[in-house]
ZADRENTOR-76836 format. One record per residue (C-alpha): chain; y, x, z. Coordinates in steps of 0.25 Angstrom, whole numbers. Layout:
residues N
+------+-------+-------+-------+
! gugu ! north !  east !    up !
+------+-------+-------+-------+
!    A !     Y !     X !     Z !
...
+------+-------+-------+-------+
end
This chain:
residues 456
+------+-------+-------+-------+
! gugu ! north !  east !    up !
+------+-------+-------+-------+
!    A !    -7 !    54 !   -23 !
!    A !     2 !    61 !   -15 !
!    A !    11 !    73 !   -23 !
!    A !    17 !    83 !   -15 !
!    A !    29 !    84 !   -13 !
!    A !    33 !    96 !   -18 !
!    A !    28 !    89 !   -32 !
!    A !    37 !    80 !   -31 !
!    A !    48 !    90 !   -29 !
!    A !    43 !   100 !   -40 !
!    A !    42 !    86 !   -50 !
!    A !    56 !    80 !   -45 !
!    A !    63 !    92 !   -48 !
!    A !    55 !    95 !   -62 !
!    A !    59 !    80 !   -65 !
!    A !    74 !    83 !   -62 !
!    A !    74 !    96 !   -70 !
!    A !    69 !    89 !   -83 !
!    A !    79 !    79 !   -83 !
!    A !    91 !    90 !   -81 !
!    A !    83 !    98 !   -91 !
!    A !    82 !    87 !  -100 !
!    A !    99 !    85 !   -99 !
!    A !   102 !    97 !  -101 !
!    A !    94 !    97 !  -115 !
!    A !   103 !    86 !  -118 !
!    A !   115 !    93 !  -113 !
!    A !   113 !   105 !  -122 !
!    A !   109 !    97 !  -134 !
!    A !   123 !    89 !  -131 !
!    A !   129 !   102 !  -131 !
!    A !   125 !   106 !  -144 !
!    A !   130 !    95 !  -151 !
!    A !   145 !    94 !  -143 !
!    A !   144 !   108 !  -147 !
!    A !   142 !   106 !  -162 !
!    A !   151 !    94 !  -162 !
!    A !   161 !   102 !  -155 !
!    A !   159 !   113 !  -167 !
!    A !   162 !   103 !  -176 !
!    A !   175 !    99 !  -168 !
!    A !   181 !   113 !  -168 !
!    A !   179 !   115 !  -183 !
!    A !   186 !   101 !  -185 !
!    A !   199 !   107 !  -175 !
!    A !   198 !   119 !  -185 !
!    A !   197 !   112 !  -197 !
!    A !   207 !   103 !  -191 !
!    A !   218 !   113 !  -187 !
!    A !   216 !   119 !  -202 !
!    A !   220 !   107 !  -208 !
!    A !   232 !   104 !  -200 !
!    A !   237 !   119 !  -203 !
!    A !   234 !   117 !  -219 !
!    A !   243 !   104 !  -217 !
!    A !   255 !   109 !  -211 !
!    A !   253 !   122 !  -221 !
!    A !   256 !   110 !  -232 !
!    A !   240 !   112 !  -238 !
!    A !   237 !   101 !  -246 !
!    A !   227 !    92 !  -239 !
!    A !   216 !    95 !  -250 !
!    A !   218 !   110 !  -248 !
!    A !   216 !   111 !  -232 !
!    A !   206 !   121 !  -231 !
!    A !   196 !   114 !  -223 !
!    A !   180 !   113 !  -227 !
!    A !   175 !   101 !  -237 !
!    A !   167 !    95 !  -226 !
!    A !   179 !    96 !  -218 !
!    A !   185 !    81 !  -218 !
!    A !   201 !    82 !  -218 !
!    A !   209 !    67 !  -213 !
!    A !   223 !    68 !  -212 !
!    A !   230 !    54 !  -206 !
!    A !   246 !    51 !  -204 !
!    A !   249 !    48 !  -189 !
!    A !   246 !    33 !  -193 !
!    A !   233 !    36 !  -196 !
!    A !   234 !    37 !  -213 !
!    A !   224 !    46 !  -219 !
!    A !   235 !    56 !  -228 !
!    A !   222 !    65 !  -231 !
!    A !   206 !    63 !  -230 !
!    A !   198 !    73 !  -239 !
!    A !   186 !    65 !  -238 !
!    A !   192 !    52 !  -240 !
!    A !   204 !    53 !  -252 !
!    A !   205 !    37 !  -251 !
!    A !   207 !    36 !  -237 !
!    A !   222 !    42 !  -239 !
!    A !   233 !    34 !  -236 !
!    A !   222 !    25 !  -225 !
!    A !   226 !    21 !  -212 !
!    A !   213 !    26 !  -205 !
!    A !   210 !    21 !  -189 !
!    A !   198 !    32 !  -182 !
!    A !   197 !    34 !  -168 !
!    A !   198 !    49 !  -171 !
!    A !   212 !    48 !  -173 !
!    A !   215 !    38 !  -162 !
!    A !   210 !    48 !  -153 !
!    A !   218 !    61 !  -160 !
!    A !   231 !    51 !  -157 !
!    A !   227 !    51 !  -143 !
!    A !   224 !    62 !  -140 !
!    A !   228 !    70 !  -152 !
!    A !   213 !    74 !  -157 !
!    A !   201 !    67 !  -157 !
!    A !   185 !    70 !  -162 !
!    A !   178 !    61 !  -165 !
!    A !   163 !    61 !  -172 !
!    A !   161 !    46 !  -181 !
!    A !   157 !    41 !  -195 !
!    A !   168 !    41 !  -205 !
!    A !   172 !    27 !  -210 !
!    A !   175 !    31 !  -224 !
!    A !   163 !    41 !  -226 !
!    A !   149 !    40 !  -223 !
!    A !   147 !    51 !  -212 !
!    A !   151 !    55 !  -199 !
!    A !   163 !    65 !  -196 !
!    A !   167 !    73 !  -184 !
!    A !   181 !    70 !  -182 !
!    A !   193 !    80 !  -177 !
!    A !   206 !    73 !  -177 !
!    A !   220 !    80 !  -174 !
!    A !   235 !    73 !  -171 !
!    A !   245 !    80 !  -177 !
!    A !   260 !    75 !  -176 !
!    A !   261 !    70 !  -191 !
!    A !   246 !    66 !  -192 !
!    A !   232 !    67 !  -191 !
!    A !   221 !    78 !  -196 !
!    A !   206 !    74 !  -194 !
!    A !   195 !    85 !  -200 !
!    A !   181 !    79 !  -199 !
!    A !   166 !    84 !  -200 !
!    A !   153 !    76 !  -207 !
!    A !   146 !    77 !  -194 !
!    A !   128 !    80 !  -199 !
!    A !   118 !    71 !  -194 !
!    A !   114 !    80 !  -184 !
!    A !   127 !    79 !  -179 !
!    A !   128 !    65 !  -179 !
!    A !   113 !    63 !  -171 !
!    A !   119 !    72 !  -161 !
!    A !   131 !    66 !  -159 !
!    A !   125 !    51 !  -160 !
!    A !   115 !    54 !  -149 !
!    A !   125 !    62 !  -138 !
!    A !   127 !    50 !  -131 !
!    A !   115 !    47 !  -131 !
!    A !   111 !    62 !  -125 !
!    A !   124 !    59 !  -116 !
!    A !   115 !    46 !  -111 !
!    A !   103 !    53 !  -110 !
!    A !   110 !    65 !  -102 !
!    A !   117 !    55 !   -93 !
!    A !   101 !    48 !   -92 !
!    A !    95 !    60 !   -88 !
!    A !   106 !    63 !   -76 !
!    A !   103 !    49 !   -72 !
!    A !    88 !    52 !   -70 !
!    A !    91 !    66 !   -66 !
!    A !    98 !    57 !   -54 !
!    A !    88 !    47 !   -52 !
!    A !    77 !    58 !   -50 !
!    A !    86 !    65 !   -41 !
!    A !    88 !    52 !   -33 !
!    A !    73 !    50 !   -34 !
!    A !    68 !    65 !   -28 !
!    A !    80 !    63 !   -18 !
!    A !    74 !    48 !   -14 !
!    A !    60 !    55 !   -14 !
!    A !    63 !    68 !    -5 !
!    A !    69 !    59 !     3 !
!    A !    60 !    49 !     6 !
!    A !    53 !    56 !    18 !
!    A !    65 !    57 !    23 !
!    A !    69 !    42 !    21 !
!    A !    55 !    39 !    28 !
!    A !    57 !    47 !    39 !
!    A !    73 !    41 !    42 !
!    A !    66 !    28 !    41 !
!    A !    55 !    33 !    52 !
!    A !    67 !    36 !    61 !
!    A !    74 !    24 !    60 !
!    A !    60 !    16 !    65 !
!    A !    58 !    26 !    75 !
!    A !    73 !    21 !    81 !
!    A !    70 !     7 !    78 !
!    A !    62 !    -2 !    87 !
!    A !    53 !    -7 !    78 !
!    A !    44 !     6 !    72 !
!    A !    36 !     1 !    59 !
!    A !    34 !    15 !    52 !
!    A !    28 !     6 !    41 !
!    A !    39 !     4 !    33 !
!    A !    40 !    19 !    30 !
!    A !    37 !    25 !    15 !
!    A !    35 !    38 !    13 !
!    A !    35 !    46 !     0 !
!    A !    18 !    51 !    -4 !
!    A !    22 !    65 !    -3 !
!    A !    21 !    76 !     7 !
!    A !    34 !    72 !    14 !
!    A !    30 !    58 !    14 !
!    A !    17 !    63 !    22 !
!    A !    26 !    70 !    32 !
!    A !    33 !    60 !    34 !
!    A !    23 !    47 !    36 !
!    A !    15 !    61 !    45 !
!    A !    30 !    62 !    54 !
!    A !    28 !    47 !    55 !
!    A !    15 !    45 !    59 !
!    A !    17 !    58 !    69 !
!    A !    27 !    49 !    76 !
!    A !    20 !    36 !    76 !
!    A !     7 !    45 !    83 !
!    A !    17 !    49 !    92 !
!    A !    24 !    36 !    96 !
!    A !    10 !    32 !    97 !
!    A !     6 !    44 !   106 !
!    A !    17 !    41 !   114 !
!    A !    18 !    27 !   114 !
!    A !     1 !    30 !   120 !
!    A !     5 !    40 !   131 !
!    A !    15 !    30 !   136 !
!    A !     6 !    20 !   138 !
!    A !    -6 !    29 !   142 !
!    A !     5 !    34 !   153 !
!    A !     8 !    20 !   156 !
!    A !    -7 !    17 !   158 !
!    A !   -12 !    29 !   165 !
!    A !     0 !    28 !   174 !
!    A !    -5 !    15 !   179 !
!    A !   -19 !    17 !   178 !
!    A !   -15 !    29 !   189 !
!    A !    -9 !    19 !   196 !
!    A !   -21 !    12 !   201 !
!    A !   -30 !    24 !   204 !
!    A !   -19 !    33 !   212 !
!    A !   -14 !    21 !   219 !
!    A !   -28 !    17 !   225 !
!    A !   -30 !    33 !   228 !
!    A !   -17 !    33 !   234 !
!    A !   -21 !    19 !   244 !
!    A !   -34 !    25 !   249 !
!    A !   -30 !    38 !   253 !
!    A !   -17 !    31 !   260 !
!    A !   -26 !    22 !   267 !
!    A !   -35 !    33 !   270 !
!    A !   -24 !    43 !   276 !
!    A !   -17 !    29 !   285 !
!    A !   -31 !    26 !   291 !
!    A !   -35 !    37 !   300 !
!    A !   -45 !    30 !   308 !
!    A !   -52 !    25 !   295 !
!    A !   -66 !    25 !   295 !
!    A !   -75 !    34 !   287 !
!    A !   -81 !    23 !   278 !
!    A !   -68 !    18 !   276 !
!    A !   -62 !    30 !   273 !
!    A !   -73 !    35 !   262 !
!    A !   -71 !    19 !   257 !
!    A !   -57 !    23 !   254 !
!    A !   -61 !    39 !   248 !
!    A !   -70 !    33 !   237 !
!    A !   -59 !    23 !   233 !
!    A !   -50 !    34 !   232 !
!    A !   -61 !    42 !   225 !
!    A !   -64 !    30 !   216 !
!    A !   -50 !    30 !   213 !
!    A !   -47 !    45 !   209 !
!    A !   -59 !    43 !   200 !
!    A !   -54 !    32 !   192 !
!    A !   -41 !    42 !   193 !
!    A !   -47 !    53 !   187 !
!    A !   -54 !    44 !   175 !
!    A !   -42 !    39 !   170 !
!    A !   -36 !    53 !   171 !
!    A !   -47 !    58 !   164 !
!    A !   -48 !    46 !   153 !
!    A !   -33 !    49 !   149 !
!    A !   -35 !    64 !   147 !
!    A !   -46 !    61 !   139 !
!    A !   -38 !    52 !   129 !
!    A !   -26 !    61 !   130 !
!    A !   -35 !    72 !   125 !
!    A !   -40 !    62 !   114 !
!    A !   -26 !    57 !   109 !
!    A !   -23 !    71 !   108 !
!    A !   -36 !    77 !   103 !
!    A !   -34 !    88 !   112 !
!    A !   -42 !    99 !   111 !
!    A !   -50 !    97 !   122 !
!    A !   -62 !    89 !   116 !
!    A !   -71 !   100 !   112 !
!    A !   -83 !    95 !   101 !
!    A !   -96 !    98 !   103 !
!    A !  -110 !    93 !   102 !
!    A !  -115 !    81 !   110 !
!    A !  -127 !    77 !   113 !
!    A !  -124 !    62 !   113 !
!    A !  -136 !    58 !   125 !
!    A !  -132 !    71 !   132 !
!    A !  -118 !    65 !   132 !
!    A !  -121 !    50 !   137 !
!    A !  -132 !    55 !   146 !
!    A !  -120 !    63 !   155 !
!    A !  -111 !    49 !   153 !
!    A !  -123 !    43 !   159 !
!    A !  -126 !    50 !   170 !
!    A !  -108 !    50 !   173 !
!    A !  -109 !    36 !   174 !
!    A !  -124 !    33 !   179 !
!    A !  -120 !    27 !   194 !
!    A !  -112 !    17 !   186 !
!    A !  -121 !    15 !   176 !
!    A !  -132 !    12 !   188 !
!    A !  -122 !     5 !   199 !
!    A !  -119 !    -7 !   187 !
!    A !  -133 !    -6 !   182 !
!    A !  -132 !    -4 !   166 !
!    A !  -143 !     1 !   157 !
!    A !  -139 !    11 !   148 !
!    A !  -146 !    13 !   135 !
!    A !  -144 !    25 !   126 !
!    A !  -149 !    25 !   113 !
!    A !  -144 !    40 !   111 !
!    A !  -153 !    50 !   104 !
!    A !  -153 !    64 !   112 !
!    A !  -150 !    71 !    98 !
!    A !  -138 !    63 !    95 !
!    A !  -127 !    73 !    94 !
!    A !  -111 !    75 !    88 !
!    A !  -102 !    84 !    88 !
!    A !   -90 !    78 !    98 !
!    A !   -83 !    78 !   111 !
!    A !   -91 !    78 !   121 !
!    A !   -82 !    74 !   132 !
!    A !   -76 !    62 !   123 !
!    A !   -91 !    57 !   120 !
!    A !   -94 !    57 !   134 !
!    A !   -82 !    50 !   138 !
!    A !   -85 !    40 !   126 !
!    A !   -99 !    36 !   131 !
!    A !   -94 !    37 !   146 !
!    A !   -82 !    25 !   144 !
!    A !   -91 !    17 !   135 !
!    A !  -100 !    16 !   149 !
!    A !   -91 !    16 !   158 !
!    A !   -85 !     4 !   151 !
!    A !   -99 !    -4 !   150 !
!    A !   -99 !    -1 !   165 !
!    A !   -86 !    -4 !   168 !
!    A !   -85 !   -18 !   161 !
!    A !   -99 !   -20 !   155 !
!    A !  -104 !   -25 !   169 !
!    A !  -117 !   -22 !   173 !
!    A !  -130 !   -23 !   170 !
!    A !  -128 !   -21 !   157 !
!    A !  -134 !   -10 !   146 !
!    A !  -127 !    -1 !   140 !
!    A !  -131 !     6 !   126 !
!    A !  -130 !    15 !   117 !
!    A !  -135 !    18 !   105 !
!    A !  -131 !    30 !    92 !
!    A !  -134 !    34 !    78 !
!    A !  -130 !    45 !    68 !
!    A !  -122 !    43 !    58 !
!    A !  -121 !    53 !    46 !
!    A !  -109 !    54 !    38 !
!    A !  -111 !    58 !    24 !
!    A !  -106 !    67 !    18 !
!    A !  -101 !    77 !    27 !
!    A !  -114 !    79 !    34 !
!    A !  -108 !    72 !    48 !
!    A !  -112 !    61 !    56 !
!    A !  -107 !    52 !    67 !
!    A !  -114 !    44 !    79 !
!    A !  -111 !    29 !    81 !
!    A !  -114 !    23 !    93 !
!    A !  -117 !    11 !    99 !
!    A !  -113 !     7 !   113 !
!    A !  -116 !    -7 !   121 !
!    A !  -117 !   -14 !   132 !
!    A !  -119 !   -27 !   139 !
!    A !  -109 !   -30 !   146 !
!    A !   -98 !   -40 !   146 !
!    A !   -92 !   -36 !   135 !
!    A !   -78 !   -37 !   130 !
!    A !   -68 !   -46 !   128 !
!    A !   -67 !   -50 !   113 !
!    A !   -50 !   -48 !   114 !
!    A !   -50 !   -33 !   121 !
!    A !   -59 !   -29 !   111 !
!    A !   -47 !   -23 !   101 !
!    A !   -42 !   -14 !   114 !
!    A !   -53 !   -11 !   121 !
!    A !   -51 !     4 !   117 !
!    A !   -36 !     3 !   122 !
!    A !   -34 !    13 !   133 !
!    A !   -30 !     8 !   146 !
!    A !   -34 !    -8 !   140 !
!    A !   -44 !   -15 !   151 !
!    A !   -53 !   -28 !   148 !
!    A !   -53 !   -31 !   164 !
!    A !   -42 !   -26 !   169 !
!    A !   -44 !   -28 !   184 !
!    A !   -60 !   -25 !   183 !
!    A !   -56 !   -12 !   175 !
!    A !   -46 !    -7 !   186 !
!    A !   -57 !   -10 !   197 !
!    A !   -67 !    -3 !   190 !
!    A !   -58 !     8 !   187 !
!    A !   -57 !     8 !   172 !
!    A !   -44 !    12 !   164 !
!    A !   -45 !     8 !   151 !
!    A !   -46 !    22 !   146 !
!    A !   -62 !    22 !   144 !
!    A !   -63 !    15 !   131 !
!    A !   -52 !    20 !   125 !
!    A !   -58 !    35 !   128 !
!    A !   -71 !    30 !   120 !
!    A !   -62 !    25 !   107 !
!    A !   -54 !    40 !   107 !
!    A !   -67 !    47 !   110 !
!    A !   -74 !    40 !    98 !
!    A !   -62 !    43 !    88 !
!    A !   -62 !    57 !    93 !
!    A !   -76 !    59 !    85 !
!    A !   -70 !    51 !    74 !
!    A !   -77 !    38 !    77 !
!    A !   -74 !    22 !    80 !
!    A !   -77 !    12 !    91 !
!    A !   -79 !    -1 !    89 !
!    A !   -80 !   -12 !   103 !
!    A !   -87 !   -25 !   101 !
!    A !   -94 !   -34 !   113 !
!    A !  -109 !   -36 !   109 !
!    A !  -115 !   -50 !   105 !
!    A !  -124 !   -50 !   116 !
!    A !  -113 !   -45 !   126 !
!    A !  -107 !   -32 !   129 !
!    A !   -99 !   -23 !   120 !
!    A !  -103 !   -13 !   108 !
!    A !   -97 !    -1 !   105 !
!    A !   -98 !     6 !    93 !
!    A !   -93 !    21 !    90 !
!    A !   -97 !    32 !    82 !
!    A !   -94 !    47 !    84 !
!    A !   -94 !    58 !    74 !
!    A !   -99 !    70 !    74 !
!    A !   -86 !    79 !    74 !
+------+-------+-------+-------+
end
């Protein structure tokens, strides 16, 4: 199933705005605890600055107006505690915390850990003074504590989610740029010799579809004019043969003054002959220019399928008669579709013409139709069955006998006139009514066509 693209759009976007929604939850929710941690640093500072003015005013430790809860440590510059009201017996200790290795360095330190002589965890606030230390501390709540246990986690999580905020980033940038990837690749085989549009992938969405359709455009398009190179190669040299002989009689007829009458309509009906075979081929071409276009100019309408042959019939009776072959149709008068009239006159009159052409003669020609309804839609489509007895055809130019320009004899075909155009105007007339052909040489000798026509 292929989603639109503007889906994917709408649901990379919605994807990326979560997650930053989701950091900044995190964020805010690390603020507020940085910011009551940091309300509990500043009341230490106070609480700290309070007891170092009691001390230089001479209070007695005991008597520094601080809160009970407040935790008051005093330590001599080598670390001795000279006063600790929560802890009486630690006076006169050497004492070794990473608070006050800090407040040597730097001159204060913060620091938020469990107390090694009491049961509970403290906030720390340590100041170096030039004659010692002053260390205030807060029993931190279990609140506290889980909040201040799980910001790194949050810190890990924030930097998690800007990770996966990149990777989608990456991967809607690797997706909106796929067709654009594709169509570098589809430039780089058009500049290279060898041109296998194969390999390309393009993403199941609308600009995929443009894409592989800008593709295949080009490829009909090479393909068109790969076509018109040869047809103008072919035609070219099919002129050739025709305008030449056309161009000999009427040479031989303008040096020869004194030639005789019969000698002189002798050389006419050649050149006749000649501009006849010209104007076919002309006319054969145009018609399968107009098909590979689908010009305009077919008009549909109704035939009359007898009516039809009956006029191919009477075209191309004198040859029927001068190579005596029997035709047999097996066409009802009532058999009728909606079509081209001048592609299916054309079909039935190059199907014939090649029977006579390479059949040989003496032969019989037949053919023979049915309806056949499409359910459903109410349609129907008319197959048909063409035959004849004549030599038949090789077994290895069956695969391109619908090639245009391709000949099975080419030095009978040339004497006889033909182009190779004739059955290649039958195939293209057939698939303009939506139908198939199919070539095969008959067990008893001669060849079979098969085709159908649908009613279009």
């Amino acid at each position: 199933m292929k989603v639109k693209y503007q889906y994917h759009l709408i649901l990379y976007f919605l994807l990326a705005l979560s997650v930053m929604a989701l950091a900044f939850v995190v964020f805010s929710y690390n603020v507020d605890i940085n910011y009551n941690l940091k309300t509990k640093k500043t009341g230490l500072i106070m609480y700290n600055d309070i007891a170092y003015k009691a001390i230089c005013n001479n209070t007695p430790y005991d008597s520094i107006p601080l809160p009970a809860r407040v935790r008051v440590s005093i330590l001599d510059t080598n670390y001795s505690v000279i006063y600790d009201n929560f802890n009486i017996n630690q006076v006169g200790e050497k004492v070794l915390r990473e608070e006050f290795d800090i407040a040597k360095k730097y001159g204060s330190s913060t620091l938020l850990r469990k107390a090694n002589t009491i049961d509970a965890h403290f906030l720390f606030y340590v100041k170096k003074y030039p004659d010692f230390y002053l260390r205030t501390a807060l029993e931190c709540d279990e609140e506290i504590l889980r909040n201040v246990r799980s910001e790194q986690r949050y810190i890990y999580l924030i930097a998690f989610l800007f990770i996966l905020l990149a990777v989608i980033i990456f991967y809607v940038t690797r997706r909106l740029t796929k067709p654009i990837n594709a169509l570098n690749q589809f430039i780089n085989i058009v500049n290279s010799p060898n041109r296998d549009f194969s390999k390309i992938k393009f993403p199941n969405d609308e600009l995929g579809e443009v894409s592989k359709r800008i593709i295949e455009t080009y490829q009909r398009y090479e393909e068109t004019k790969l076509y018109k190179e040869q047809m103008s190669h072919n035609v070219a040299h099919e002129l050739k043969t025709p305008v030449t002989a056309i161009r000999a009689y009427l040479e031989t007829i303008l040096n020869s003054p004194d030639m005789g009458r019969e000698t002189f309509s002798k050389f006419v009906e050649k050149a006749y002959s000649q501009s006849m075979r010209l104007s076919s081929l002309i006319s054969d071409v145009s018609t399968l220019n107009k098909l590979d276009e689908k010009s305009d100019s077919f008009k549909n309408e109704d035939v009359v399928i007898s009516q039809c042959l009956k006029e191919v019939l009477n075209e191309l009776g004198y040859k029927i008669e001068a190579n005596n072959i029997e035709f047999v149709s097996l066409i009802s008068t009532n058999l009728r579709l909606n079509g081209c009239y001048t592609l299916i006159y054309s079909l039935f009159k190059n199907l014939i013409d090649n029977s006579i052409e390479h059949g040989g003669k003496n032969i019989t020609i037949t053919l023979s139709a049915g309806i056949n309804q499409i359910p459903g839609d109410g349609g129907y489509r008319i197959d048909f069955t063409y035959t004849d007895t004549g030599k038949g055809i090789p077994p290895e130019n069956l695969p391109r006998i619908f090639e245009r320009f391709y000949r099975i004899e080419e030095g009978r075909t040339r004497k006889t006139g033909g182009c190779g155009l004739g059955l290649a105007i039958v195939q293209n007339a057939i698939l303009y009514h939506r139908g198939e052909v199919t070539v095969d040489n008959r067990p008893e000798g001669g060849v079979i066509f098969k085709f159908h026509l649908y009613s279009l």
